[in-house]
FIGUSE-910790 format. One record per residue: x, y, z of N, C-alpha, C, O, CB in turn; residue in one letter. Coordinates in steps of 0.1 Angstrom, whole numbers, padded with zeros to 4 digits, always signed. Glycine has a CB too. Layout:
N
XYZXYZXYZXYZXYZa;...
This chain:
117
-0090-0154-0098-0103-0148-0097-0114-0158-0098-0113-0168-0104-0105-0136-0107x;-0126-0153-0092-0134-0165-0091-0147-0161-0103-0155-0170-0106-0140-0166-0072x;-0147-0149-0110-0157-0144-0114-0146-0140-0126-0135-0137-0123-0165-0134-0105x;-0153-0139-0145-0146-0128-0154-0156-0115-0153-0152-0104-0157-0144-0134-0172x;-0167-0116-0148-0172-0101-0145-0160-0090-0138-0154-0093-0128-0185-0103-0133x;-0158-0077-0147-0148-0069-0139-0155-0066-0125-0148-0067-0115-0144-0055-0146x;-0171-0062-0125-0170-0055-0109-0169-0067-0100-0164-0065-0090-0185-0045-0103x;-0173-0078-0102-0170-0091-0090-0154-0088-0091-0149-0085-0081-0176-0111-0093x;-0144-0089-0103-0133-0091-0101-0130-0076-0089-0125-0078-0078-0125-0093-0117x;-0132-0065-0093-0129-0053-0086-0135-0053-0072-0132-0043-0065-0135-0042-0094x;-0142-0060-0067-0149-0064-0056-0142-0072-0045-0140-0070-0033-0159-0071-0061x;-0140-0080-0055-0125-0095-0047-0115-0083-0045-0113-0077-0034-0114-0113-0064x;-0109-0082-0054-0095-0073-0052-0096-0062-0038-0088-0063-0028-0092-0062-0068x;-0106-0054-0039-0108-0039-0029-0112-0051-0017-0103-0049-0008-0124-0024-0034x;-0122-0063-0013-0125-0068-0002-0116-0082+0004-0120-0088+0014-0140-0070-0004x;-0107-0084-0003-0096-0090-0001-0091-0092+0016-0098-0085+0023-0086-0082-0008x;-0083-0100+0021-0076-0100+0031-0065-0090+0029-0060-0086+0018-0073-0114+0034x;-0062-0087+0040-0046-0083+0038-0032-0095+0034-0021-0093+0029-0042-0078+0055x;-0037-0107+0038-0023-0119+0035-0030-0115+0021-0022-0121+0014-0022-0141+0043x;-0036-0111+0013-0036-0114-0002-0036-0108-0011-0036-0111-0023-0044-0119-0007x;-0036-0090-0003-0034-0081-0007-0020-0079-0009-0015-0073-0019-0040-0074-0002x;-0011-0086+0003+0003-0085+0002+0007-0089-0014+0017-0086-0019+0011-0094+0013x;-0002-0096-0018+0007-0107-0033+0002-0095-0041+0006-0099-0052+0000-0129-0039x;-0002-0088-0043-0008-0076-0051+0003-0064-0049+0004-0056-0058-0024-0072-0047x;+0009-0063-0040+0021-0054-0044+0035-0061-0044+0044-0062-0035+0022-0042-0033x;+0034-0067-0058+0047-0074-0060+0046-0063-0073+0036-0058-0078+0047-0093-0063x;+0063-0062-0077+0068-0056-0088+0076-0064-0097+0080-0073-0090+0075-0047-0085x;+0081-0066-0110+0091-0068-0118+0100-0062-0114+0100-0049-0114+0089-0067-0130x;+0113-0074-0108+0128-0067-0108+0133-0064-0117+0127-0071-0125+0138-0073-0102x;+0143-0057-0126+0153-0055-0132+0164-0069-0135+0169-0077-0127+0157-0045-0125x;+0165-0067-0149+0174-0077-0152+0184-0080-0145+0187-0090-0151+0177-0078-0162x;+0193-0077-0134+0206-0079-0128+0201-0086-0118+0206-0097-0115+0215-0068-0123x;+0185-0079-0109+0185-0089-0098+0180-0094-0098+0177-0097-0086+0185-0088-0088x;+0171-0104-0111+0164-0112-0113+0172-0128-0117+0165-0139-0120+0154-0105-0123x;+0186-0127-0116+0192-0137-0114+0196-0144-0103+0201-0155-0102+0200-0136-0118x;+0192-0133-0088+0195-0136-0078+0186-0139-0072+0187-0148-0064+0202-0129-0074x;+0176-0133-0073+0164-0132-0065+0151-0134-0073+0142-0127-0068+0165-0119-0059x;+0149-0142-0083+0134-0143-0091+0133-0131-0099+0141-0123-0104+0121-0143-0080x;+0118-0131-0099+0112-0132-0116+0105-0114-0106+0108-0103-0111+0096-0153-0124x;+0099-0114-0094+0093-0103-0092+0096-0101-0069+0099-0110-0061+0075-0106-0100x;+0094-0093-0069+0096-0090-0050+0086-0080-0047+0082-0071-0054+0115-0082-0044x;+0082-0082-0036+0072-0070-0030+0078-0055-0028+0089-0055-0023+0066-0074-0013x;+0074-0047-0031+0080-0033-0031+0078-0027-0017+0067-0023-0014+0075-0024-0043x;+0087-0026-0011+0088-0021+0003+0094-0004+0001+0101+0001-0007+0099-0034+0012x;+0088+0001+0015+0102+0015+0017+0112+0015+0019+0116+0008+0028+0103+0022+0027x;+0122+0021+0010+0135+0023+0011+0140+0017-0001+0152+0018-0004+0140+0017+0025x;+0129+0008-0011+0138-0001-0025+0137+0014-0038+0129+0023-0040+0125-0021-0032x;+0151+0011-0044+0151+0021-0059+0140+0014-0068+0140+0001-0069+0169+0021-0069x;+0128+0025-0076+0124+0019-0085+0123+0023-0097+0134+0025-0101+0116+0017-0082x;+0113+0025-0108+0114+0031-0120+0103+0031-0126+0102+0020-0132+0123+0026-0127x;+0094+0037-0127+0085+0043-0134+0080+0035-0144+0085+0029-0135+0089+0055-0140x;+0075+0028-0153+0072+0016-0165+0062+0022-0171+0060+0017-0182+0069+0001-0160x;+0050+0034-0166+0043+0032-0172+0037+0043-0168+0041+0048-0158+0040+0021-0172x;+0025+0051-0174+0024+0063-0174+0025+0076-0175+0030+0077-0187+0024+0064-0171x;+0023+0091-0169+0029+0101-0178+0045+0106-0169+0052+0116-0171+0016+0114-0181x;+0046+0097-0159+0060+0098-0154+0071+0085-0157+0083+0083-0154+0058+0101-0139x;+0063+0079-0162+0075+0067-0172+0089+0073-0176+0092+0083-0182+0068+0061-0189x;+0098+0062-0172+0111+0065-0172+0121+0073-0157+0133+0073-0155+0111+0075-0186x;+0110+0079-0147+0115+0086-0136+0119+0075-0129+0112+0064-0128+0104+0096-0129x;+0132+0078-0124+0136+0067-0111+0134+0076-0098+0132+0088-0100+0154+0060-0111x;+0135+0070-0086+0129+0075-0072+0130+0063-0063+0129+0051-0065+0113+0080-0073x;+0131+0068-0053+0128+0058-0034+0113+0060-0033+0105+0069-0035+0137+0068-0015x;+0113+0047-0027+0099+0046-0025+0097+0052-0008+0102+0049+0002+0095+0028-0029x;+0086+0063-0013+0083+0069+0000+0073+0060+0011+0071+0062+0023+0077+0083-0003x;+0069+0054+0007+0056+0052+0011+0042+0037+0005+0034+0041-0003+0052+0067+0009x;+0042+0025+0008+0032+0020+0003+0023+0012+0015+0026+0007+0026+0038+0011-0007x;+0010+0014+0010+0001+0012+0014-0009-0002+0006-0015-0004-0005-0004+0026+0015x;-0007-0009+0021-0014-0028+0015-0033-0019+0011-0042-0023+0003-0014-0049+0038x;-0035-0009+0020-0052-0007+0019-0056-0006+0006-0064-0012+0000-0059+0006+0025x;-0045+0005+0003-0050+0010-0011-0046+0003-0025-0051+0005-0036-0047+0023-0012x;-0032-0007-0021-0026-0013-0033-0019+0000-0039-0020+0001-0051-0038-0022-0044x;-0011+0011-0034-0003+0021-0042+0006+0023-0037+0006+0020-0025-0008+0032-0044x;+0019+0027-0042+0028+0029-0037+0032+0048-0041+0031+0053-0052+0037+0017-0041x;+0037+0055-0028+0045+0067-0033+0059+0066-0031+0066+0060-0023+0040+0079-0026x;+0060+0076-0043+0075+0075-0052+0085+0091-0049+0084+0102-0055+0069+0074-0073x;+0091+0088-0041+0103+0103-0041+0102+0110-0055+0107+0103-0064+0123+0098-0038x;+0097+0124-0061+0098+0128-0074+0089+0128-0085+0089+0134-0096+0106+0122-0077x;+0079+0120-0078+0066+0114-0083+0055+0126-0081+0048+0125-0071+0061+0099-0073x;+0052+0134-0087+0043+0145-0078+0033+0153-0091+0039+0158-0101+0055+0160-0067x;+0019+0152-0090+0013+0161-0097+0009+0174-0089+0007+0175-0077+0002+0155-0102x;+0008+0182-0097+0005+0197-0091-0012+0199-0099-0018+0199-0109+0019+0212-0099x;-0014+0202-0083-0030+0205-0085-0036+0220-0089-0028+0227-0095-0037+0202-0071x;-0045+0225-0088-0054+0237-0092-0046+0252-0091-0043+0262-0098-0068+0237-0081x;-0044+0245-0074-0043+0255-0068-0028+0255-0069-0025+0261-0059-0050+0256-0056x;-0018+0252-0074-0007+0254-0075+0003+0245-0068+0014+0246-0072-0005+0266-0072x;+0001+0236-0059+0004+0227-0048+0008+0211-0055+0001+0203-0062-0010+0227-0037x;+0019+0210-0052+0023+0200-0054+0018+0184-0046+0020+0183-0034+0033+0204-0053x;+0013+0173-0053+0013+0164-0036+0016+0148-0046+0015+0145-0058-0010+0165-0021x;+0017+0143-0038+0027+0130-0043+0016+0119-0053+0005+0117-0048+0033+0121-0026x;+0019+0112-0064+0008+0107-0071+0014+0092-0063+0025+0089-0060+0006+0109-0091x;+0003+0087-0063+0002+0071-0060+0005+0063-0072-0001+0067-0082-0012+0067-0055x;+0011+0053-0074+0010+0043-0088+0006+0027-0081+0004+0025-0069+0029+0041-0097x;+0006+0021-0088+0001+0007-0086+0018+0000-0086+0029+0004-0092-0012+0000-0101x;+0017-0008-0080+0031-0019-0082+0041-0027-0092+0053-0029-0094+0029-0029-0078x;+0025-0030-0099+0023-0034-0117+0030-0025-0121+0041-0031-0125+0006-0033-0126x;+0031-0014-0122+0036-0003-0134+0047+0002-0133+0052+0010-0141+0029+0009-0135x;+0055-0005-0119+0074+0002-0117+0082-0010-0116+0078-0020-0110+0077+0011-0099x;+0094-0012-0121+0105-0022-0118+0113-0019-0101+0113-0010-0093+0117-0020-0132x;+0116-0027-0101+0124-0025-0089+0140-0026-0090+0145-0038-0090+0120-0035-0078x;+0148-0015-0092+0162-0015-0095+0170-0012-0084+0181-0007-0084+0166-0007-0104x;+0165-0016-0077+0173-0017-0061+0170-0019-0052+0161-0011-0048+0180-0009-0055x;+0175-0032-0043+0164-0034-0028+0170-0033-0019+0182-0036-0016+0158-0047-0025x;+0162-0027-0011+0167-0025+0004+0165-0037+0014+0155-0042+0020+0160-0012+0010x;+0180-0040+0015+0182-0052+0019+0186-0053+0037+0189-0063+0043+0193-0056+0009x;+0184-0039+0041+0191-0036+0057+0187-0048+0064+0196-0054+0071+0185-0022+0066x;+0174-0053+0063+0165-0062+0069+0172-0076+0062+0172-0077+0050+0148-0059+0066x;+0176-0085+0070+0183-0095+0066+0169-0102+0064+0164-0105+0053+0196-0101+0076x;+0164-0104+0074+0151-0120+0067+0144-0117+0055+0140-0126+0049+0136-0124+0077x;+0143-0103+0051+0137-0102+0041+0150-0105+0027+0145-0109+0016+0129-0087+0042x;+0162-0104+0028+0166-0115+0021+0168-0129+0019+0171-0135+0009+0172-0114+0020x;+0166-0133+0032+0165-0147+0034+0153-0149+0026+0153-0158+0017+0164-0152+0050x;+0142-0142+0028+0126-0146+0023+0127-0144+0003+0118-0148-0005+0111-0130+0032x;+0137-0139+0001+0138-0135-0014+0144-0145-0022+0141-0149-0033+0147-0123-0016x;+0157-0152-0010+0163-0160-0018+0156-0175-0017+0159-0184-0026+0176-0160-0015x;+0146-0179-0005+0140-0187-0006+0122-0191-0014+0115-0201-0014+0143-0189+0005x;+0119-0179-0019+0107-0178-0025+0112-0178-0042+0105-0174-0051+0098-0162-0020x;+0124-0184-0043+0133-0183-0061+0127-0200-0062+0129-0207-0072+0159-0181-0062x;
């Protein structure tokens, strides 16, 4: 960061590029695949994750859905219920879930895992 002021820091982060927003949805893997593959991996659709932090900490789920705009990811299981009775999916940050399983269908993106170690 180029500034310790939070709103310049909150400023950088929201007016970011996209190549730099990508490094902002990285997660902490789980101890098994962090021998194979590093210390943390970008959380993509289709990887198992796990909750770390919040009032759904401890929930595991597939990742439905992440978005580089907003820096959030949605989680299969993950859901607050609003006013009106309706369920709809809560967003979390990347920071706050492990990743205990990657979806590996996409071969370069293992190639890119084992060479970013």
């Amino acid at each position: 960061m180029v500034s310790k002021q939070p709103r310049k820091q909150r400023k950088a982060r929201g007016t970011a590029p996209l190549h730099v927003k990508q490094k902002y949805m990285k997660a902490p893997l789980s101890k098994d695949l962090r021998s194979k593959y590093g210390r943390n991996a970008t959380v993509s659709v289709g990887d198992t994750v796990q909750v770390m932090r919040g009032d759904h900490a401890g929930t595991k789920g597939l990742v439905e859905g992440a978005s580089l705009k907003t820096g959030m990811v949605v989680i299969e299981g993950v859901y607050v219920t609003k006013a009106d009775g309706t369920e709809v999916p809560r967003p979390l940050y990347p920071s706050n879930l492990m990743i205990t399983s990657l979806d590996l269908n996409d071969k370069q993106r293992e190639s890119r895992l084992l060479k970013s170690r």
